[in-house]
C-alpha positions, 0 to 999 in steps of 0.5 A: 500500500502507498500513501501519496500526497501531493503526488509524492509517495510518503509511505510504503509497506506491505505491512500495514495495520486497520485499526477503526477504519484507518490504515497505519504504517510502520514508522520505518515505512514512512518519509519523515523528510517529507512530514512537519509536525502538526500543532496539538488540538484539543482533541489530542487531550481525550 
């Protein structure tokens, strides 16, 4: 599975997880190069 984003490739495994209907890759499959972090809501407190 690929993830892609502004038509760069971001992530990419064969092992990826579903977890309540999200897909989440192994953090070795993914170009942290190519993420910024993103500012905390306060939905990250629950």
């Amino acid at each position: 599975m690929k993830a892609i984003w502004n038509g760069q490739v971001v992530a990419e495994s064969d092992r990826t997880v579903e977890m309540d209907g999200y897909r989440y890759f192994p953090r070795d499959a993914v170009r942290m190069d190519l993420l910024r972090p993103a500012p905390k809501t306060a939905d990250d407190l629950d």
